[in-house]
C-alpha positions in Angstrom: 31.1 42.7 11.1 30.9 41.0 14.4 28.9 43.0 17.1 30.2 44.4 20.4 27.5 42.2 22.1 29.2 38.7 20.1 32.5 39.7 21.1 31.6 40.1 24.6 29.6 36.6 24.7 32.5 35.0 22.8 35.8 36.2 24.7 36.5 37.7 21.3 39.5 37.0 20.0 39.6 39.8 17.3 39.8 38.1 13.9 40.9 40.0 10.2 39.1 38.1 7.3 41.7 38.1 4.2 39.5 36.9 0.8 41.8 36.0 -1.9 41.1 37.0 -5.1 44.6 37.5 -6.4 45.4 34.6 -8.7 45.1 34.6 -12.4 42.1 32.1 -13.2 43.9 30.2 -15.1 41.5 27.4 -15.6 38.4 29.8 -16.2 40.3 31.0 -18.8 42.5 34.0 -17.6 39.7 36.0 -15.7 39.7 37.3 -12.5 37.4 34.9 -10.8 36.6 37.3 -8.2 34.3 39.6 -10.7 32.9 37.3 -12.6 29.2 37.3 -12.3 27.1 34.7 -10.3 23.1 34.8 -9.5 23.2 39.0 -10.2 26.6 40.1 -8.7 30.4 39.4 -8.8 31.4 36.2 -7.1 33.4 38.3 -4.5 30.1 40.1 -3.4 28.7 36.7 -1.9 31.7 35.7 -0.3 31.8 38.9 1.5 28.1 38.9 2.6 29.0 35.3 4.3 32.6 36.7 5.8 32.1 39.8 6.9 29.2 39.1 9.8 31.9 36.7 11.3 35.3 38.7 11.6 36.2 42.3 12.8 38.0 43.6 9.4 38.1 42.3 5.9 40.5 43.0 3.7 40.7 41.9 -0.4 43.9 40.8 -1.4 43.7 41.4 -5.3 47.2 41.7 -7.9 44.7 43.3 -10.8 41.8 44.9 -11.1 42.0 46.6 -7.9 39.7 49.8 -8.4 37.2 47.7 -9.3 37.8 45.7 -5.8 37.8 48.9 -4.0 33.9 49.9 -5.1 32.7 47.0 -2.4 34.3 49.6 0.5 36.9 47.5 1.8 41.2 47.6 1.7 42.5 46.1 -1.1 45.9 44.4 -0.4 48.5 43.6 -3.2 51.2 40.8 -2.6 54.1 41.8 -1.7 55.8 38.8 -3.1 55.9 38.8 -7.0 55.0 36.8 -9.5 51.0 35.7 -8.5 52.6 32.9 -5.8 49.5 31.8 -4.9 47.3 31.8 -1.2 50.6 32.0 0.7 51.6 35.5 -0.9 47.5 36.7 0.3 48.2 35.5 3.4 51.9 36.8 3.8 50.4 40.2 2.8 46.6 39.9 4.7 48.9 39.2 7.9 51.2 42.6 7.5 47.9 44.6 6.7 46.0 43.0 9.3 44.9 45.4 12.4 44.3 42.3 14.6 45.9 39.0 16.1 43.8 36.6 13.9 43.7 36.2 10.2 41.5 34.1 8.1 41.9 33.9 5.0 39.1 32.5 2.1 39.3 32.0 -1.5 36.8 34.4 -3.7 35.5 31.8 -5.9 34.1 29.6 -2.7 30.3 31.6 -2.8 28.9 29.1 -0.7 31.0 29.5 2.7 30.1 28.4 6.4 28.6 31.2 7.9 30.0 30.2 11.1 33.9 29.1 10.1 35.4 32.0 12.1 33.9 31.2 15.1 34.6 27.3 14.8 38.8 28.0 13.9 39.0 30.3 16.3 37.7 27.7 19.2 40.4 25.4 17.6 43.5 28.2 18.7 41.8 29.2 22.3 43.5 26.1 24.1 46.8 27.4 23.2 48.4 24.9 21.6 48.2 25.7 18.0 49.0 28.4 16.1 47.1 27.7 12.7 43.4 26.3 12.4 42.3 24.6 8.8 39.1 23.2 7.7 38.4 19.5 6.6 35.6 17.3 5.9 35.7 13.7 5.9 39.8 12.9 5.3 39.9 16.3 3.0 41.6 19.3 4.3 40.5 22.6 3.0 43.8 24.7 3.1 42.4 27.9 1.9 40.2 28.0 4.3 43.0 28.8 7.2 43.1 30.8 10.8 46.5 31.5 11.7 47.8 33.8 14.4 49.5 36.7 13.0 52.9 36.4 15.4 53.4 33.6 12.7 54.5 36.2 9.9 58.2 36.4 10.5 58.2 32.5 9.9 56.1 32.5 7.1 58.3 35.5 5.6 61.4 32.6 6.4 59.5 30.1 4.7 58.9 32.3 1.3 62.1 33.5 1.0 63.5 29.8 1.5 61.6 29.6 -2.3 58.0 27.6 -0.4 55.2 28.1 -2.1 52.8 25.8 -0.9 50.3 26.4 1.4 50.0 22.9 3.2 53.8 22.7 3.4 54.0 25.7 5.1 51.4 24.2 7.4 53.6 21.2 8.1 55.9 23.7 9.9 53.7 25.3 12.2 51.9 23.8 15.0 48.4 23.3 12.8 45.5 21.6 13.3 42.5 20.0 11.5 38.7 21.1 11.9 36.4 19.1 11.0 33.1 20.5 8.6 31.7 17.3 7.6 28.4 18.9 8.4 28.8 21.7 6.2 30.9 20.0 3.1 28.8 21.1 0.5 29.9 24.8 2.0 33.3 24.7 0.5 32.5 24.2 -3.2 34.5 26.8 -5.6 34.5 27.5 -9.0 37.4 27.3 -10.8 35.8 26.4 -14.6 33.3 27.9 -16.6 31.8 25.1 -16.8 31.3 24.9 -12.5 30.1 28.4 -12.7 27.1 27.5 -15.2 26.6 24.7 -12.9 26.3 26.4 -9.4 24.0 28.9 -11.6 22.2 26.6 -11.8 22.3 24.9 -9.1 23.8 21.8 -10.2 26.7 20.1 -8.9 
């Protein structure tokens, strides 16, 4: 977690890291990503070891499995909307769990993860004039990869019950903006296939 010392030096904006682990895995075959093993430990475990040093509170927003979450001695959040409706349910639920005015959410299958993305979203919100930071590199936008303010929930809540689902749609209504990574691309690799997993393994790819 972030020291007294960084928040001081920073102007801390206190910032609640949300990791997403609660989709179904469809394309690695119906697993939960977040558990599946990678270089010696669940996938989940490195994300956190990147995340954690860079935000004030983590939280795991899991829909199975969430014992098994709870054993790496964080809160696990469920969604509160049904039916495993993707990052905009984690982040609906990371921002009404979240104890500060920053949320950040990440995917678990992204092991790889700046170490300093917190830092570099939040600078994008302390002018004032937007309310939602997102990573890109080169003319890619990483949506997943999202600092929003948490006085944003009631619209978001608007947004889901209007039936929206997607995350970058939701973006569209908010006053968002872009940060660029191109430095750190090869940071937001995930692993959504078998096959990616055998290759980051590896170290391939």
């Amino acid at each position: 977690m972030a020291t007294d010392q960084s928040r001081k030096q920073l102007g801390h904006i206190f910032v609640t890291g949300v990791i997403l682990a609660g989709g179904l895995g469809r394309r690695m075959g119906g697993v939960d990503k977040g558990l599946q093993p990678f270089r010696g430990r669940a996938m989940v475990e490195w994300v956190i070891e990147r995340l954690a040093p860079q935000v004030d509170e983590v939280l795991i927003n899991a829909n199975q499995n969430l014992d098994r979450y709870r054993c790496f001695g964080y809160r696990v959040v469920a969604d509160e909307v049904g039916g495993f409706a993707g990052p905009l349910a984690g982040l609906h639920c990371g921002m009404k769990e979240a104890r500060n005015p920053l949320v950040l959410i990440v995917p678990c299958d992204s092991p790889f993860l700046p170490l300093d993305l917190a830092p570099r979203l939040r600078a994008a919100l302390l002018d004032g004039k937007h309310d939602v930071a997102v990573a890109r590199t080169g003319d890619q936008p990483h949506p997943v990869f999202c600092l929003a303010r948490r006085e944003l929930l009631a619209h978001l809540e608007a947004f889901l019950r209007g039936g929206g689902r997607k995350i970058d749609a939701w973006y569209a209504t908010a006053r968002a903006t872009e940060v660029p990574f191109d430095d750190e691309a090869d940071a937001f690799r995930n692993i959504n296939t078998r096959e990616e997993l055998r290759a980051a393994e590896s170290g391939q790819g």
